[in-house]
C-alpha positions as CSV (number, residue, x, y, z in Angstrom):
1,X,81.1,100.7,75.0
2,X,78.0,99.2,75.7
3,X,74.7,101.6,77.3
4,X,72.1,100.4,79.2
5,X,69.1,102.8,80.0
6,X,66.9,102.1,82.5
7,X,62.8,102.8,81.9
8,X,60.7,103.2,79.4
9,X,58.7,106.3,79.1
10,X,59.2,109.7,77.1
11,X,62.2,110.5,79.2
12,X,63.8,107.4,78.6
13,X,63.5,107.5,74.9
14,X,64.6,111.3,75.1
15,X,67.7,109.9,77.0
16,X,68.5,107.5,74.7
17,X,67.8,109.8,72.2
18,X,70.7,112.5,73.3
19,X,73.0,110.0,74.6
20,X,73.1,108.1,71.1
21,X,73.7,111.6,69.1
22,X,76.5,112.3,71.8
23,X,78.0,108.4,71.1
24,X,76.7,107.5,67.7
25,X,80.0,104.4,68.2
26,X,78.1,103.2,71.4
27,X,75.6,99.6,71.9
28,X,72.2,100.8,73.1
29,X,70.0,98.8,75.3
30,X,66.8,100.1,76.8
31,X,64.8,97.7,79.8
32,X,61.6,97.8,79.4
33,X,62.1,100.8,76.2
34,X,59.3,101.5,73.9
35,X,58.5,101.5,70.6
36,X,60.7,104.6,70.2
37,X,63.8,103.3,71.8
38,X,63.5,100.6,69.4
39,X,65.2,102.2,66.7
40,X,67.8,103.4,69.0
41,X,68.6,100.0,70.0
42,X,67.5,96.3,72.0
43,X,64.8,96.7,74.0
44,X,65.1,93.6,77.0
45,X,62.0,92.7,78.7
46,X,62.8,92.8,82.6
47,X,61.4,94.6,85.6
48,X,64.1,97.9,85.8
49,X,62.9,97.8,89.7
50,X,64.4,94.9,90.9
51,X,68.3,95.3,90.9
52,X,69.4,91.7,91.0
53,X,67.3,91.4,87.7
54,X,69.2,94.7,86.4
55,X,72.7,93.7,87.2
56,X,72.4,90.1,85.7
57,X,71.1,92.1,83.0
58,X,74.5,93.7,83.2
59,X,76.7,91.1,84.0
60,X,74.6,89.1,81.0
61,X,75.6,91.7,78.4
62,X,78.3,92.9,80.2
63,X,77.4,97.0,79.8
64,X,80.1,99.3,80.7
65,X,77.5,102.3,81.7
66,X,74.3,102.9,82.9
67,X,71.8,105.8,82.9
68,X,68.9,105.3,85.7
69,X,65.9,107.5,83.9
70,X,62.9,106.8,86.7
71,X,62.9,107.0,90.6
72,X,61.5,104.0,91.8
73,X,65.1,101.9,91.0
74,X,67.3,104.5,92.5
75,X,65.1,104.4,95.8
76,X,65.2,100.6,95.7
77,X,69.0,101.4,95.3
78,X,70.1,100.0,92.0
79,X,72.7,101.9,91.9
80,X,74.5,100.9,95.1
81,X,74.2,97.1,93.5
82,X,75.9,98.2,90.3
83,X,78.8,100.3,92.0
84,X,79.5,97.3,93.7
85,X,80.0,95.0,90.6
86,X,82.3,97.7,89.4
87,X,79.9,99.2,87.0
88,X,79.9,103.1,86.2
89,X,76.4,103.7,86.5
90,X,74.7,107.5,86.6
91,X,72.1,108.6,89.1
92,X,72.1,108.9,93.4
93,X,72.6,106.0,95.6
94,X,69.6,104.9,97.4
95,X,70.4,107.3,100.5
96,X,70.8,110.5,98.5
97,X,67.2,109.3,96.5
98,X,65.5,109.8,100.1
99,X,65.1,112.9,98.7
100,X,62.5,112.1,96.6
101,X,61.3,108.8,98.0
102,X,60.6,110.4,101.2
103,X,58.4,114.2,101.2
104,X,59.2,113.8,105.0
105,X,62.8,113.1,104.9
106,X,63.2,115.6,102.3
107,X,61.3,118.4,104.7
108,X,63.8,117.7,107.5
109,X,66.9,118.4,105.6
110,X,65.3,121.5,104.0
111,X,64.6,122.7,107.6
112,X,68.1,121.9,108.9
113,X,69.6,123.4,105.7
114,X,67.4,126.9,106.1
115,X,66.0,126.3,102.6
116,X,62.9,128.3,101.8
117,X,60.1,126.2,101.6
118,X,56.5,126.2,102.9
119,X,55.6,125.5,106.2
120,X,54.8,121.9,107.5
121,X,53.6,119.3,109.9
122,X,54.1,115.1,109.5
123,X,51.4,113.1,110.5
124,X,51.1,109.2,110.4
125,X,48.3,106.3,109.5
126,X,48.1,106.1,113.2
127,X,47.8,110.1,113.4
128,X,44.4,109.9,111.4
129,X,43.4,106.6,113.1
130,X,43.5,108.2,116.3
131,X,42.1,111.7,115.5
132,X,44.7,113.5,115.8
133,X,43.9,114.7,112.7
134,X,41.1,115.5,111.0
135,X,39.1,118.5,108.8
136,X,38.0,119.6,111.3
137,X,41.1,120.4,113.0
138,X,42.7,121.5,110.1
139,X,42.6,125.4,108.4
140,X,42.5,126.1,104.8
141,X,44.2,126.3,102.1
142,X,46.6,123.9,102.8
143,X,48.7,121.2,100.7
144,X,48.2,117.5,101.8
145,X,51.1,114.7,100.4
146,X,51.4,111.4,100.6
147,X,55.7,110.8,101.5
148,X,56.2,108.3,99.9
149,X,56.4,107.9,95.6
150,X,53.3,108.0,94.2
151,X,54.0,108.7,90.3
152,X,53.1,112.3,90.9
153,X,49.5,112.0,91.9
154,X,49.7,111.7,95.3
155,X,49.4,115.8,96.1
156,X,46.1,117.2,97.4
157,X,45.8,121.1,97.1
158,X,43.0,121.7,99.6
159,X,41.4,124.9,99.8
160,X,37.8,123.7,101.1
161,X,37.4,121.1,103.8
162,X,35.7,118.5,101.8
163,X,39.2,118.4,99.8
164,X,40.9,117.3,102.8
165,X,38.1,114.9,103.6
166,X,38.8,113.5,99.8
167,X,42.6,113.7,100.5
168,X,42.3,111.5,103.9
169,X,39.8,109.3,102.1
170,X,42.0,108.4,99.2
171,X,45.4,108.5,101.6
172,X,44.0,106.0,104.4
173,X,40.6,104.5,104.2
174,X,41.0,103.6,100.6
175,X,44.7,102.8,100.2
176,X,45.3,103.9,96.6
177,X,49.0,105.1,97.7
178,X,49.5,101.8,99.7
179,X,52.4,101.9,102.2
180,X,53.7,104.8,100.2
181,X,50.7,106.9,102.3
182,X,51.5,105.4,105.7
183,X,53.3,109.0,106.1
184,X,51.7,112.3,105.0
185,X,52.7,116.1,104.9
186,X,50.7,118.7,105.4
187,X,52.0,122.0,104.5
188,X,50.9,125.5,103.9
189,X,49.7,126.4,100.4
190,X,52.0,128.5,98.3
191,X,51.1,130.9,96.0
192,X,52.7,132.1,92.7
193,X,54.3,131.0,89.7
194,X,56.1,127.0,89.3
195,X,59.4,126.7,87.5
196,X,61.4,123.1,87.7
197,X,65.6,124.1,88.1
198,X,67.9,121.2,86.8
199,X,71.2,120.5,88.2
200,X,73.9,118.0,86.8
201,X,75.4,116.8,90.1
202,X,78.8,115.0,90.9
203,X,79.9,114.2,94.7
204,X,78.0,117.1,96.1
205,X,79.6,119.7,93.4
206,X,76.7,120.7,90.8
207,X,76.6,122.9,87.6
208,X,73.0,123.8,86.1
209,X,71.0,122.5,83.5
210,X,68.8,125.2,83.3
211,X,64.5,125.7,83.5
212,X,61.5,124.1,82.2
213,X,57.9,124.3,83.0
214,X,55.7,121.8,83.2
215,X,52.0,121.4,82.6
216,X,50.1,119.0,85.2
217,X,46.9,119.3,84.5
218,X,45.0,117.8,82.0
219,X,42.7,120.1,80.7
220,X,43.4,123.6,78.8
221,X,43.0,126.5,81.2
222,X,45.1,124.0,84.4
223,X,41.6,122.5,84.6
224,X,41.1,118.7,84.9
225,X,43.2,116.2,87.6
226,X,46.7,116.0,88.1
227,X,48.9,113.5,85.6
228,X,52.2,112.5,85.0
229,X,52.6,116.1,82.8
230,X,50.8,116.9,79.6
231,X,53.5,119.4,78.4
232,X,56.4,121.3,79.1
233,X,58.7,123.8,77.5
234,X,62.1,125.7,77.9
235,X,63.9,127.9,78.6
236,X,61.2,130.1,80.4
237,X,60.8,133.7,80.5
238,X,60.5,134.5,84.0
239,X,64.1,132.5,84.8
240,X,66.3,134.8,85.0
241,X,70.1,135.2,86.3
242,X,68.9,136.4,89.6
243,X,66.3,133.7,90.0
244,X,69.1,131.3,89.0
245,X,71.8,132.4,91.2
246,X,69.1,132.7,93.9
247,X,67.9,129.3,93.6
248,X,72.1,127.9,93.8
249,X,73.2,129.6,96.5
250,X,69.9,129.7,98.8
251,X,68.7,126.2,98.0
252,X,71.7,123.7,96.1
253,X,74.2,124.6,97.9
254,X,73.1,124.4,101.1
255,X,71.5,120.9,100.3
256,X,74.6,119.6,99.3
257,X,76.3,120.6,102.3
258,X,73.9,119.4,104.6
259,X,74.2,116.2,102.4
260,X,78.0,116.4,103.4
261,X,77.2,116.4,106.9
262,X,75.2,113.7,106.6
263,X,77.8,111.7,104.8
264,X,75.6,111.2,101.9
265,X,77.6,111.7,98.0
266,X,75.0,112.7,95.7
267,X,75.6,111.9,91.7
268,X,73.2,112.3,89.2
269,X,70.1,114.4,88.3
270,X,68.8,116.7,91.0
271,X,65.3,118.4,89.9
272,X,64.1,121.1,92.3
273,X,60.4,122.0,91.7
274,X,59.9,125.5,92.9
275,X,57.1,128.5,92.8
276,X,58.2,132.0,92.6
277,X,56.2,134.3,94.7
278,X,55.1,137.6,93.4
279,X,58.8,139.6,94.8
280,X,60.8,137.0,93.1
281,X,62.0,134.9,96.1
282,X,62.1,131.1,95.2
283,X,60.6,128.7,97.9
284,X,60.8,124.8,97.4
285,X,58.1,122.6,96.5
286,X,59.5,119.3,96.1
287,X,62.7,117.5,95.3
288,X,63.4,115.2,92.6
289,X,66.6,113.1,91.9
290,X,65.8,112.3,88.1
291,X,65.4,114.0,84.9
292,X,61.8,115.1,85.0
293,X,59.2,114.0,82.1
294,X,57.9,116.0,80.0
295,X,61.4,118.3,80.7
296,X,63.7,116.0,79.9
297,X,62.1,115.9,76.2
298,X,62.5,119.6,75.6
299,X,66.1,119.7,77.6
300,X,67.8,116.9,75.9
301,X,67.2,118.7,72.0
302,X,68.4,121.9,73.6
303,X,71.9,120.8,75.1
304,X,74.4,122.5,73.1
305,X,77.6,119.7,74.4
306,X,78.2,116.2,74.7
307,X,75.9,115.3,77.6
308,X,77.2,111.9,77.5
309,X,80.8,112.7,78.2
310,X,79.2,114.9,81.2
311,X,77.1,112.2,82.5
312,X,79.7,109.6,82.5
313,X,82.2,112.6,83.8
314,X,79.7,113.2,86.8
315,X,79.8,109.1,87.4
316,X,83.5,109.3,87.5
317,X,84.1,112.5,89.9
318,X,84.4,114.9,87.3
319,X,82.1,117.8,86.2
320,X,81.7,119.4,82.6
321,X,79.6,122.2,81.5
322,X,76.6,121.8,79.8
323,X,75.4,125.0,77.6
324,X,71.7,124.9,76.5
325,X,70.6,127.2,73.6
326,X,67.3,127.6,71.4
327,X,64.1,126.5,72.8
328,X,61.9,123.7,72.8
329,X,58.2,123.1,73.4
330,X,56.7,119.4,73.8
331,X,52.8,118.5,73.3
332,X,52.0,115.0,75.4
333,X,49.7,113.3,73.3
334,X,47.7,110.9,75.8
335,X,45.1,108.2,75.9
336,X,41.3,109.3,76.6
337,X,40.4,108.5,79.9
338,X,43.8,109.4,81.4
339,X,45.2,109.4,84.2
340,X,42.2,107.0,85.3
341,X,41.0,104.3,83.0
342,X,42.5,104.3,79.3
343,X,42.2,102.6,76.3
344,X,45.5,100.5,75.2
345,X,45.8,98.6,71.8
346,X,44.8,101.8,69.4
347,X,46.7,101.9,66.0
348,X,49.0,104.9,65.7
349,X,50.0,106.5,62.5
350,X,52.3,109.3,61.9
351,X,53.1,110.8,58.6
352,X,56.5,111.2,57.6
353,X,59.7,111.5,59.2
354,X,59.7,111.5,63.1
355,X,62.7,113.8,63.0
356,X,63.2,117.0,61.2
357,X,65.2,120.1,61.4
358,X,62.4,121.8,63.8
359,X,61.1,119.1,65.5
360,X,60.9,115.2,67.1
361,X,58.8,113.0,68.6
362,X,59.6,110.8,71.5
363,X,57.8,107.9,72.5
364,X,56.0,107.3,76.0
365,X,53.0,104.1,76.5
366,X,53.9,102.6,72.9
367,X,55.1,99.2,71.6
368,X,55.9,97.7,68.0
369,X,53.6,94.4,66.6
370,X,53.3,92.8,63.4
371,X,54.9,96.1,62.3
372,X,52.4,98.6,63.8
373,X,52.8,100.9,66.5
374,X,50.6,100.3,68.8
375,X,49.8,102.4,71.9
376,X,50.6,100.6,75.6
377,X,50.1,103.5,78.1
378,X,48.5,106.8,79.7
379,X,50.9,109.0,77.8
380,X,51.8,107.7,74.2
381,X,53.6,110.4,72.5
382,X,55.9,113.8,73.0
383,X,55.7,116.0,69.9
384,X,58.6,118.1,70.8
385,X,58.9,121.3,68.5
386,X,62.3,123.4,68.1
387,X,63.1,126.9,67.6
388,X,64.7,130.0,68.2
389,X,62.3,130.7,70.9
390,X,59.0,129.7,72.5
391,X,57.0,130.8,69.5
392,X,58.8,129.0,66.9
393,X,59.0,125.9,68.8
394,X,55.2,126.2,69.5
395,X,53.9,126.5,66.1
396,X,56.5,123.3,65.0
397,X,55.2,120.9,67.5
398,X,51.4,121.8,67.0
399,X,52.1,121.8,62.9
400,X,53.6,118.2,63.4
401,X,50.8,116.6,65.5
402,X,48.5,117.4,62.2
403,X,50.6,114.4,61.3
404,X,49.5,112.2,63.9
405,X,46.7,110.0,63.9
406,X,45.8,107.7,67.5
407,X,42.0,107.2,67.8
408,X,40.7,108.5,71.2
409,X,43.6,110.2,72.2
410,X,43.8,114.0,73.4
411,X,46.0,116.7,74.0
412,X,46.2,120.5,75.3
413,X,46.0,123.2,73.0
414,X,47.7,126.0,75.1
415,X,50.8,124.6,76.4
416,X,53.0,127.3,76.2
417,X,50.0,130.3,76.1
């Protein structure tokens, strides 16, 4: 059987990674990859967001399945394209991924579902044009999003008005969202703790995945601007079965359903970012219809199964357990000056193995040339440490960066603290 994997970050690599253990007999291909997927299998050079591109890529190679790691081709609805061809292919169709590709959309289901979440009004391009809103007119704390996908940086938590005035500045007058802005929520500001749920889905019928927690910021201490993630780790302490039974019954299932009615099937990944308030009660921050990164690096080592038979079970209409046991912790290890201006082209070198019995590293923003590995993005590598809990895991991946060497580069010290 032939895979294909679309994307090319951390995730993608941790994909390929966990898909290849599960099917060591299977042909791996990777579009764009990295210079970890490499030694998985072929990387193809090709845009993974334009679908006519990806299924002649397909049809080329003819590829029996394919995994769909980042949102931006499901909400351009690559998926739909492949089913059509005939191809198995795992992740929502392009009207389940409004979920993510939409705040807006997303918001309106959540309020005809009853699912906890915060508060919220949708304003336009025109709304702000016109006045209608404004700082003035507006109380805080409050939290200000763009609707459309904006690589995670398009989320404003205001709590003075000169942080809405930046939030409208960025948004409208100075475009950095594009058309993805032309829609914003605003919504009241949540307190409490974040936890990321992950559900394998199939047709509307779900089984979980478990936790992880992520770390946006980029600075120890949550300090510094939001990014992509600078580290994450699971299982986490404060999941418990309560929170998790809570979270199915109050929020999954009644999405699903109100999927049904909608006559929308939803396959694939379904990633419900969350905060816990201080009585336990889970309220919805955001939902994603792809493997989050960094979780997927620290869920993929900690599956005990075959997630590829359950992925291409869930394409097919069928749904399989997957157990998780141990715990993982992963480190991001990024380029200075991200998420703004970064250096590309620096030598990296790690010493020894990039696998042990206690730890791997996954590969973000890197490429191979003239047989160095050479960093080619924001985020360049995911030291992932294992263990039989937090601790364990923490002290591998931190021991195994001493074995890394990327000029200007940087990483947190407390992830998992």
């Amino acid at each position: 059987m032939r895979v294909l994997v679309l994307g090319g970050g951390g995730r993608e690599h941790a994909i390929g990674w966990r898909l290849k253990k599960d099917f060591p007999q299977g042909e791996f291909f990777f579009t764009p990859g990295n210079g970890g997927t490499e030694r998985i299998g072929v990387n193809i050079v090709s845009n993974p967001e334009n679908a006519y591109e990806i299924a002649s890529i397909c049809a080329e190679l003819k590829i029996d399945f394919i995994f769909v790691g980042p949102e931006n081709p499901l909400a351009g609805g690559v998926v739909d394209i492949l089913e059509k061809e005939g191809r198995i292919c795992f992740g929502p169709n392009q009207k389940a991924s409004k979920l993510e590709a939409s705040k807006a959309f997303a918001k309106k289901v959540m309020e005809r579902a009853k699912i906890p979440t915060a508060d919220f009004k949708i304003y336009t391009k025109e709304d702000f044009v016109e006045g209608k809103i404004s700082p003035e007119k507006l109380k805080t704390p409050i939290v200000i999003k763009a609707s459309g996908l904006c690589a995670g940086k398009g989320v404003f938590v205001c709590k003075e008005k000169k942080d809405i005035q930046n939030a409208f500045e960025r948004i409208f007058v100075k475009r950095e969202f594009g058309d993805e802005g032309n829609e914003i929520v605003i919504e009241d500001f949540l307190e409490g703790r974040e936890i990321s749920y992950f559900a394998l889905c199939s047709r509307n019928e779900f089984v979980s995945l478990g936790f992880a927690r992520d770390y946006k910021r980029l600075l120890d201490g949550d300090a510094g601007p939001n990014t992509g993630g600078m580290g994450s780790y699971t299982p986490v302490e404060y999941a418990d079965e309560k929170l998790k039974k809570d979270i199915e019954t109050k929020i999954v299932k009644p999405l699903m359903n109100e999927l049904e009615k909608e006559g929308i099937k939803y396959t694939g990944i379904l990633y419900v970012g969350l905060m816990i308030d201080d009585k336990g009660n889970p309220y919805v921050l955001e939902f994603n219809v792809r493997l989050g990164d960094p979780e997927t690096q620290v869920l993929m080592p900690c599956i005990d199964g075959n997630f590829f038979d359950a992925a291409i079970n869930a394409a097919e209409g069928k749904l399989v357990n997957i157990p998780i046991k141990n715990s993982a912790l992963c480190v991001v290890i990024s380029a200075k000056g991200y998420p703004e201006k970064y250096q590309k082209g620096m030598q990296i070198k790690i010493e020894g193995e990039e696998e042990g019995e206690n730890f791997v590293i996954f590969h973000a923003g890197t490429r191979r040339e003239n047989g160095k590995l050479i960093s080619s993005g924001g985020r360049i590598l995911g030291v992932v440490g294992l263990g039989k809990n937090k601790d364990e895991a923490r002290k591998s991946a931190y021991e195994k960066i001493k074995d890394i060497n990327i000029p200007d580069s940087h990483y947190r010290r407390d992830i998992g603290l």
